[in-house]
C-alpha positions as CSV (number, residue, x, y, z in Angstrom):
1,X,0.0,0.0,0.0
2,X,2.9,2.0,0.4
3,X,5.4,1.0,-2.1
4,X,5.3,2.5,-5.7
5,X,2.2,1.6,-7.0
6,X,2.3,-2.0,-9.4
7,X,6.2,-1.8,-8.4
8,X,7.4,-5.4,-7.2
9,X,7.6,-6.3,-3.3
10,X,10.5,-8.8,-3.2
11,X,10.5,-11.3,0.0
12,X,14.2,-12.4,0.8
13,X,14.5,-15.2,3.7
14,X,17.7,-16.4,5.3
15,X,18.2,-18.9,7.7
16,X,21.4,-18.5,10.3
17,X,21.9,-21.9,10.8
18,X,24.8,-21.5,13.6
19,X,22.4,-19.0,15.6
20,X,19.4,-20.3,14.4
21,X,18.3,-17.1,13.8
22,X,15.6,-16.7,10.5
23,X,15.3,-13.0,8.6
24,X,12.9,-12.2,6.9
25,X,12.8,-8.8,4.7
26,X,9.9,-8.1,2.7
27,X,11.5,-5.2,0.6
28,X,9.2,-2.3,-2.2
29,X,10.2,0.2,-4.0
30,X,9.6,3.7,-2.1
31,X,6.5,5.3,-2.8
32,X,5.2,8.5,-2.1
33,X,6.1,10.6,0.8
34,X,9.3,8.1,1.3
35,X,11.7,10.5,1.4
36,X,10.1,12.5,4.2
37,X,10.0,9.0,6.1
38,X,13.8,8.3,5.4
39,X,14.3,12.3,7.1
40,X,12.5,11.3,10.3
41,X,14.8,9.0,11.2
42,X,14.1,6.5,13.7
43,X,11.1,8.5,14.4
44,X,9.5,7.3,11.2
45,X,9.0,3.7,12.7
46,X,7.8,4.9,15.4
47,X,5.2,6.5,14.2
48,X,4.2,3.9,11.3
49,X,4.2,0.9,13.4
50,X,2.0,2.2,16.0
51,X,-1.4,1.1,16.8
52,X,-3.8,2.9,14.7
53,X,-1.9,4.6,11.9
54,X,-3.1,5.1,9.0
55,X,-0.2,7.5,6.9
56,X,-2.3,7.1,3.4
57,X,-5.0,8.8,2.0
58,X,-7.9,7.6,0.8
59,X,-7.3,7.2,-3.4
60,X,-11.1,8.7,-4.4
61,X,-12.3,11.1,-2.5
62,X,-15.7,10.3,-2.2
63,X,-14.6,6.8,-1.1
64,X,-12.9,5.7,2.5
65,X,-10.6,2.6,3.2
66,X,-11.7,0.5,5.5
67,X,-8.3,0.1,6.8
68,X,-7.9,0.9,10.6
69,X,-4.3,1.0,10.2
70,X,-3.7,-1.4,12.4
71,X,-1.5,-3.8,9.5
72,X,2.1,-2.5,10.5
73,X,1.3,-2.7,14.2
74,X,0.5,-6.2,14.1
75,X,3.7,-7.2,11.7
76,X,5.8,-4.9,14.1
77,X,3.9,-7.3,17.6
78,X,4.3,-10.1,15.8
79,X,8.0,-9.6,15.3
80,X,8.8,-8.3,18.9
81,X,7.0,-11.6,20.4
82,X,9.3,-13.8,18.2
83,X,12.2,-11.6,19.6
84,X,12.4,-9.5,15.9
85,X,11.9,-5.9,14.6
86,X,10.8,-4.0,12.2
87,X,12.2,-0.9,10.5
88,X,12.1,1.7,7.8
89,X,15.1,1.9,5.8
């Protein structure tokens, strides 16, 4: 949703065998407003995977998403329970 629109989104897995340690990067082109992300800093993960963001706007005006912006949240739980993280880079 906020890659480059029809761009690819490229999923790369590798598996540490002496740790045993699996990453996981699920990797888009930038989209817009990217580059104002990349100037926040850290800041900008904060703020996109926290509960109830929703950074996009709606494509039509007349229509709304139905997105509660909840998606990055739950990737960014998900990986802190399995001892992970997330980031914008």
């Amino acid at each position: 949703k906020y890659g480059e629109k029809g761009g690819p989104i490229r999923t790369e897995a590798t598996y540490y065998f002496e740790t045993g340690w699996l990453e996981m990067k699920v990797i888009n082109l930038p989209g817009p407003g990217h580059a104002q992300l990349i100037a926040m800093g850290p800041r900008a993960s904060e703020l996109v995977f926290s509960h109830g963001t929703r950074l996009h706007k709606d494509s039509h005006s007349n229509q709304r998403s139905h997105s509660a912006g909840d998606g990055a949240w739950i990737m960014h739980k998900c990986a802190t329970i399995l001892g992970g993280s997330v980031q914008i880079t």
